[in-house]
Structure formats: structure tokens, C-alpha cells
N, C-alpha and C positions, 0 to 999 in steps of 0.2 A: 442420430445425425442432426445438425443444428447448419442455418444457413448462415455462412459466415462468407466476407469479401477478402480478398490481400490484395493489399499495395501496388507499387513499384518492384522492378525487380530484386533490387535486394532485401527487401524486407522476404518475397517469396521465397527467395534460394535458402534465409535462415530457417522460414514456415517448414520449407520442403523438407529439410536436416531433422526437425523437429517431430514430424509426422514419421516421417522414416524409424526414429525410435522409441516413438510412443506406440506404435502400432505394430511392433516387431518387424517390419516389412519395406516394403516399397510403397512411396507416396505419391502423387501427384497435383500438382494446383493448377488452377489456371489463373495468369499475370497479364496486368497490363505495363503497358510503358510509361514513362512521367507519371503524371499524377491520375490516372487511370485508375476505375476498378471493377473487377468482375466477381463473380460469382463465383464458389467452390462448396462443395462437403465436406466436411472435415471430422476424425474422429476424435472423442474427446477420451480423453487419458488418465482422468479424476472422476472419482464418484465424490458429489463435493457433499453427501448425508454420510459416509463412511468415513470418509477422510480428514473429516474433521476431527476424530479421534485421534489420541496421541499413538506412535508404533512407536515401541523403542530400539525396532530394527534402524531407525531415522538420525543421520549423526546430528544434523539438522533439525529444527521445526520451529516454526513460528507463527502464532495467533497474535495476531493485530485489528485492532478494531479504532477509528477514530470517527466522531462525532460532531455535528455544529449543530449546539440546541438555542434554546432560548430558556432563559430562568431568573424572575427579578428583576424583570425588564433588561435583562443584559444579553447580550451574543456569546456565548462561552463555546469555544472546540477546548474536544478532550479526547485524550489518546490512554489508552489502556496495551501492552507488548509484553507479550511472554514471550522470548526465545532461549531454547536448550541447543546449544553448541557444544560438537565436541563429545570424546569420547569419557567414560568415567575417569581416568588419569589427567589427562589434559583438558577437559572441555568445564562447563560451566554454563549455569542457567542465571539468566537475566531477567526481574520484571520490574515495569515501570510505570507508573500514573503519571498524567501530566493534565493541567486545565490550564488553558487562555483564556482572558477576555478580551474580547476581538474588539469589543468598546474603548477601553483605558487600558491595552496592553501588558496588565497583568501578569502571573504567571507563574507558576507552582508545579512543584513536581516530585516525587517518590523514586528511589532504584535502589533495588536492592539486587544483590550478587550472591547464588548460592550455588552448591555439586550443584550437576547436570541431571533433568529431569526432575528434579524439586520440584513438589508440588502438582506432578501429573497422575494420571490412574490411567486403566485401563477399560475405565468406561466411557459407556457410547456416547459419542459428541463431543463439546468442550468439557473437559474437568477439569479446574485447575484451581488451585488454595495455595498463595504461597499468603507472604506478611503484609503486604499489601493490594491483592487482587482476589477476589473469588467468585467464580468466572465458569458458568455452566449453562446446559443446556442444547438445546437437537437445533436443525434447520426450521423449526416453527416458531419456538419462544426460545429465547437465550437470558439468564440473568445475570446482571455483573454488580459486584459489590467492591467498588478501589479505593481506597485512601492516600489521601496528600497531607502535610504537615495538619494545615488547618480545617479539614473535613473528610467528609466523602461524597462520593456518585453508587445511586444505588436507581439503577433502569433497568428496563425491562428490552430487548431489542425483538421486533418481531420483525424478520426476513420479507422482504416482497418482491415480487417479479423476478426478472431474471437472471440466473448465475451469470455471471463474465469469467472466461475460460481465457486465462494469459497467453496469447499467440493461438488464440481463436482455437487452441485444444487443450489448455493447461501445461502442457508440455514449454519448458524454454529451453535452450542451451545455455546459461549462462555466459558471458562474457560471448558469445560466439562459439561456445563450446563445448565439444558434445562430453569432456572428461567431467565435466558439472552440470549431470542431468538435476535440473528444476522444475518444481511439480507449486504450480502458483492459479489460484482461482479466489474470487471475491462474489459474496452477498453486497455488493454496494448500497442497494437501496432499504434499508434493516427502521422501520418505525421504532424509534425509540420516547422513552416514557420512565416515567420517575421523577426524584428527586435531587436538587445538588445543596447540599448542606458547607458553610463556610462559615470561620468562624463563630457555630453557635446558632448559625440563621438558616433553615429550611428553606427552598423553593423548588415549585414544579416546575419539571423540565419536560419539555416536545422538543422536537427535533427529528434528524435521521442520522444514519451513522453506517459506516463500511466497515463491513469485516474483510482482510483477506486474510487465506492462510496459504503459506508458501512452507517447503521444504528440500531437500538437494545439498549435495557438496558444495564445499565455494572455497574458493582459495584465502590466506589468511588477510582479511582486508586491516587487522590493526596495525601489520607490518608494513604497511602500504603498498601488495602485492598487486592491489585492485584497488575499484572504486566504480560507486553508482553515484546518481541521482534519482529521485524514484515521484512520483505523484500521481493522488489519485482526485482526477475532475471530476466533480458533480456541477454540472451546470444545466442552466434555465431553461434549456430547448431540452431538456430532460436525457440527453448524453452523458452516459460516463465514464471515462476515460481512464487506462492504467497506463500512464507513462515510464516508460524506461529509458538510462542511457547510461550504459556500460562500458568499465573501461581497464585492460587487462594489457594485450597485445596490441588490440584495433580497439577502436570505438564504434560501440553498436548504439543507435536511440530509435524506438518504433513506438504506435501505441496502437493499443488495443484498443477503442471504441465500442462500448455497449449501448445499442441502441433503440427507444422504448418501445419496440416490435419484436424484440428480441434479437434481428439485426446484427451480428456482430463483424465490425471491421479488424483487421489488422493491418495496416500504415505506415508507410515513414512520417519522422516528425522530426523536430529539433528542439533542445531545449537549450538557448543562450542565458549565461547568466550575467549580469549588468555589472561588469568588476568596478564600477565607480561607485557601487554601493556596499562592498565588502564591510563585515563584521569582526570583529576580533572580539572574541570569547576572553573575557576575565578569568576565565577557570580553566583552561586550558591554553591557552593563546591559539591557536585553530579558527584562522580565518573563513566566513563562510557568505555567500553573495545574501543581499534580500532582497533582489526582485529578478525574474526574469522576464525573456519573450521565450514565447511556443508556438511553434507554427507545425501545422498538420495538412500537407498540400493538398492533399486525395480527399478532405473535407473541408478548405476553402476556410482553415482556423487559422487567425492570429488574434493572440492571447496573450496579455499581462498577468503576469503574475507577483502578488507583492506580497509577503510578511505581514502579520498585523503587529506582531513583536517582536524586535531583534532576539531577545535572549529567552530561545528557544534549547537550548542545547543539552544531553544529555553524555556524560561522561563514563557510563557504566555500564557491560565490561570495556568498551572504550568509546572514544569518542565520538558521538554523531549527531546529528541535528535532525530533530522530530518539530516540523513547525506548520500552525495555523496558518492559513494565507487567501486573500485574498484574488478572485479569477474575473476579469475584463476583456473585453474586445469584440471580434466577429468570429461567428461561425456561419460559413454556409453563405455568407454575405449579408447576415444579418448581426445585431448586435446580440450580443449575451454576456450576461453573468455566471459567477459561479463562487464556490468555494472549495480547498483543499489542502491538503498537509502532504509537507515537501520534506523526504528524507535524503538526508545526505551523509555519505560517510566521509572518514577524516580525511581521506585520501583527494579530496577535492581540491 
């Protein structure tokens, strides 16, 4: 059991649906009202040292890891995604490298599209080797080896402090839903170390870097059946944050708060996006905002959020936006920073 808060009433009534079927059972929280929070136990529904391994009972699965290091005197985020969708007939595996630099806007990136489950095993932890990623190792050290047109990123990730469990037990409903049970947990704070090689040119790389791994049904979002927004905070008062905001029948947005006690919240939030800064993709035409506001009442946050690059986008197996960004404002009523990468899919 792990000490964990909830929100507002409806953030709870989703927590409570969630608990309900992660636990085979009957749940209970305790809620405050408005921006109120209390105290709860909660069980958690992931073993995140097991479950990092691939199942291929999973129609679903996805290991994502993104980064903001320093190399060469520059700010570079970089995203590394494998996800296997879909059954061996219809489904299909996707991985992707991408580097920014968060200095001079940059930007580079790898995908390839192969069958489903390419490149997985059934050994313990990450294993993964497709044409561009190779990507191993337990909850202590992880190494990742990915390639982009002009180099690669070869670090080392060593995990720290504490797991963050999505909806304070791993367990989400997707969209509000319990016909797409979602099994979603992240190492956010992963020391990472190595090299990033461009063009010909080697430098060390420091930095930190979040892995999550998420898996579950989901409805087909390339048909535009659905649609998220997704972000994950790491900011300066040492909070960090999985933002969701879903959208099917209703629209759900919460976040989960990892806090450096181990502390975990789950919250309403809101994520607006600034349509006065809308994007248009040359490669697909797919409009996408590049800044928002985030406010999180029950922790006294409001937060900018901006892009360092517009032409963040990834096209493969469809359209979505994997992008670097910049994090400003107050928490708590104090001032903070931050950095994170904002996904979005087409359906925005």
C-alpha cells in the first residue's frame, strides 16, 4: 500500500471505477469537495520490475522513454517509442527516435513500421532490437542504443526514487471506460548518461529521462474514434506530473502528481490549448496548438506550456505529435519551472 490523495469529486468516482477493477472487488476512497484533498490507500495493480517485460497475451504495449540532457553545450530532448498494436492480421508495430534542440529548434527523427511485436522477446525487462532502437535492461540500469538519419544516442538510464502509479494504482479506464482497461505506470526520474553523436561529432550527455509503460485496449484513434492529449511534468519543486485529457463520448482530464516523499496525488486539472497558436504540418496537413495553460486546483498550479519547435510530428502508423516543450508559472503559489513532451494524437 502506497499513501496516495484524490481530488475533487469526479476525479474520485473515476479513482473508485478503477480500484473496483483492479482489485477484483469493491473500493473505497475518501473525497473532498472543490479543490480539497484527503488521504486514501490504494492498491496498486502493476508490478512495475515484471511488467516491464513484453506479454504477448497484450493487443497493446508501449515503452516510451523521453529525455532533456545536455551535450555540447546545447539543451537536446529526445524520445525513444516502441509500440506493438493490434492483432498479427490487422495490427502492426511502430518505433521511433526523435532529438530536439531546445536551443536552435532543431530536429530529427527515425520511424519505422513493421508486423506486430517486431523486435520483442520474452526476456525479463525491456528487450527490444528493431532497425532503429536497441533498448534493454531491469529497473536498476537500462541501456538504449537509437538512431536518427544523422547519428545516434547511446546512454545508460539508471531509475531513481519513486514509481508513479497512473490514477494513484496503475489501473485507468481509458476514455472513462471500463471496456478499455489501461495498465499505465512511469520511472520519471531514470539518471541518464552517455553519449549523443551528430553528424560525425561525439558529446557527453547528463541529463534525466522518464520512462513510462502503458498497455490496454483502446478504440481505433487513426479513424478519429478518440483522442488524448498526454504530458509528462518534471518540474523544479521536484513534482512530477502525468497529465491526461481524454476524449471519446465525454472528456475526462486528471493528473496524477508524484511527489519527492513519495506522496502521490490524483487531481482534476485542465489542459487549454492557445488556438491562436495553431500548427499546420507540411506533411500531413494536421493542425496542432503549441502552447498551452494547465491548471491543477488541488495543487494551486498554473502553468505554461510552450514548444521549443513547432515541427515536432510523427506520421507513423499515423499521425501524432511527440514534442519537447517548455514548463512555466506557479505551483503551490510559488514560482516554478519545468520541462516536458506533449503528445497528441490526430484527432485533436
Amino acid at each position: 500500500m502506497r499513501k496516495t490523495t484524490v481530488g475533487a469529486t469526479a476525479v474520485a468516482a473515476t479513482l473508485i471505477a478503477s480500484l473496483a477493477l483492479a482489485s477484483g472487488g469493491t473500493a473505497t476512497a475518501t473525497t473532498a469537495s472543490g479543490q480539497g484533498l484527503r488521504q486514501t490507500s490504494l492498491p496498486v495493480a502493476v508490478d512495475p520490475a515484471a511488467d516491464l517485460t513484453a506479454n504477448p497475451d497484450r493487443l497493446n504495449e508501449s515503452w516510451y522513454v523521453t529525455a532533456h540532457v545536455t551535450a555540447g553545450g546545447h539543451h537536446y530532448g529526445f524520445l525513444a517509442h516502441y509500440l506493438s498494436a493490434g492483432d498479427a492480421k490487422q495490427g502492426q508495430a511502430s518505433s521511433a527516435v526523435s532529438i530536439t534542440d531546445e536551443d536552435t529548434g532543431w530536429y530529427t527523427k527515425s520511424e519505422i513500421v513493421r508486423p506486430p511485436r517486431t523486435g520483442l522477446s520474452d526476456k525479463q525487462g525491456v528487450d527490444i532490437h528493431t532497425d532503429n532502437i536497441t533498448w534493454t535492461g531491469d529497473t536498476k540500469e537500462q541501456k538504449l542504443h537509437a538512431k536518427v538519419p544523422e547519428g545516434t544516442i547511446d546512454v545508460t538510464f539508471r531509475p531513481q526514487g519513486n514509481v508513479l502509479y497512473n490514477m494513484g494504482t496503475g489501473y485507468i479506464p481509458m476514455f472513462g471506460e471500463a471496456k478499455y482497461p489501461n495498465y499505465e505506470y512511469a520511472f520519471p526520474t531514470m539518471d541518464t548518461s552517455g553519449t549523443l553523436t551528430l553528424n560525425g561529432r561525439t558529446e557527453k550527455v547528463r541529463g534525466e529521462s522518464w520512462l513510462d509503460r502503458q498497455w490496454g485496449p483502446l478504440p481505433n484513434i487513426a479513424a478519429g474514434e478518440a483522442s488524448w492529449s498526454w504530458m509528462n511534468l518534471n518540474l523544479s519543486n521536484g513534482d512530477k506530473v502525468s497529465l491526461w485529457t481524454t476524449k471519446e463520448s465525454k472528456k475526462n482530464t486528471w493528473a496524477t502528481v508524484l511527489k519527492p516523499d513519495g506522496t502521490q496525488t490524483v487531481a482534476e486539472a485542465t489542459i487549454t490549448p492557445d488556438s491562436s497558436t495553431l500548427w499546420t504540418s507540411p506533411h500531413t496537413g494536421k493542425k496542432y496548438p503549441t502552447r498551452w495553460k494547465v491548471t491543477i486546483p488541488g495543487e494551486h498550479a498554473k502553468l505554461n506550456v510552450k514548444l521549443y519547435a513547432k515541427d515536432q510530428e510523427l506520421v507513423t502508423p499515423g499521425p501524432r505529435y511527440e514534442g519537447s516543450a517548455a514548463v512555466n508559472g506557479t505551483y503551490d503559489h510559488r514560482p516554478v519551472t519545468g520541462a516536458t513532451y506533449v503528445e497528441l494524437t490526430a484527432g485533436q
